[in-house]
C-alpha positions, 0 to 999 in steps of 0.5 A: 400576542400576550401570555396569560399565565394562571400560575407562575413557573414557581406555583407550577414547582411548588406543586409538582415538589407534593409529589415528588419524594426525594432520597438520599443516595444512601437510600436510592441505593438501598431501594435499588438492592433491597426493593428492586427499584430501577435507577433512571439517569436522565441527563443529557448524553454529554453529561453521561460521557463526562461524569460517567454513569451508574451501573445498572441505571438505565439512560432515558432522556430528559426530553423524551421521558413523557414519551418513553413513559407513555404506553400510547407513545410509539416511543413507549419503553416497555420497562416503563410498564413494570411493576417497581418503582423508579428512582429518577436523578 
């Protein structure tokens, strides 16, 4: 069996990083006080229980965010549907 890949996993990170803003703790938490923005921590439970966690944020897997994002999902998380933006770290 051989892997035809078009893209490199770097092509596939160059152009996912177009899309993707990225903040500043700083301004996370002012979007988070100011504009509503809702913090999703998206580590592994382990990490949670060994660093800690942010208060507010919500927990949503890494593994399972397509799946809880997804209104077709039947893991789908009905905050996901709110109007506001989310602040993934």
């Amino acid at each position: 069996m051989t892997l035809n890949m078009k893209k490199s996993v770097q092509q596939m990170i160059d152009e996912a990083r177009k899309h993707i803003d990225n903040h500043s703790p700083e301004e996370a938490r002012r979007r988070v006080e100011q504009e509503g923005a809702l913090l999703i921590d998206v580590r592994d439970v382990r990490e949670l229980e060994r660093d800690g966690v942010i208060p507010g944020a919500m927990h949503a897997p890494r593994g399972m965010l397509e799946f809880w994002i997804d209104p077709e999902s039947p893991y789908f998380r009905e905050v996901f549907n709110e109007d506001r933006e989310f602040v993934l770290y």
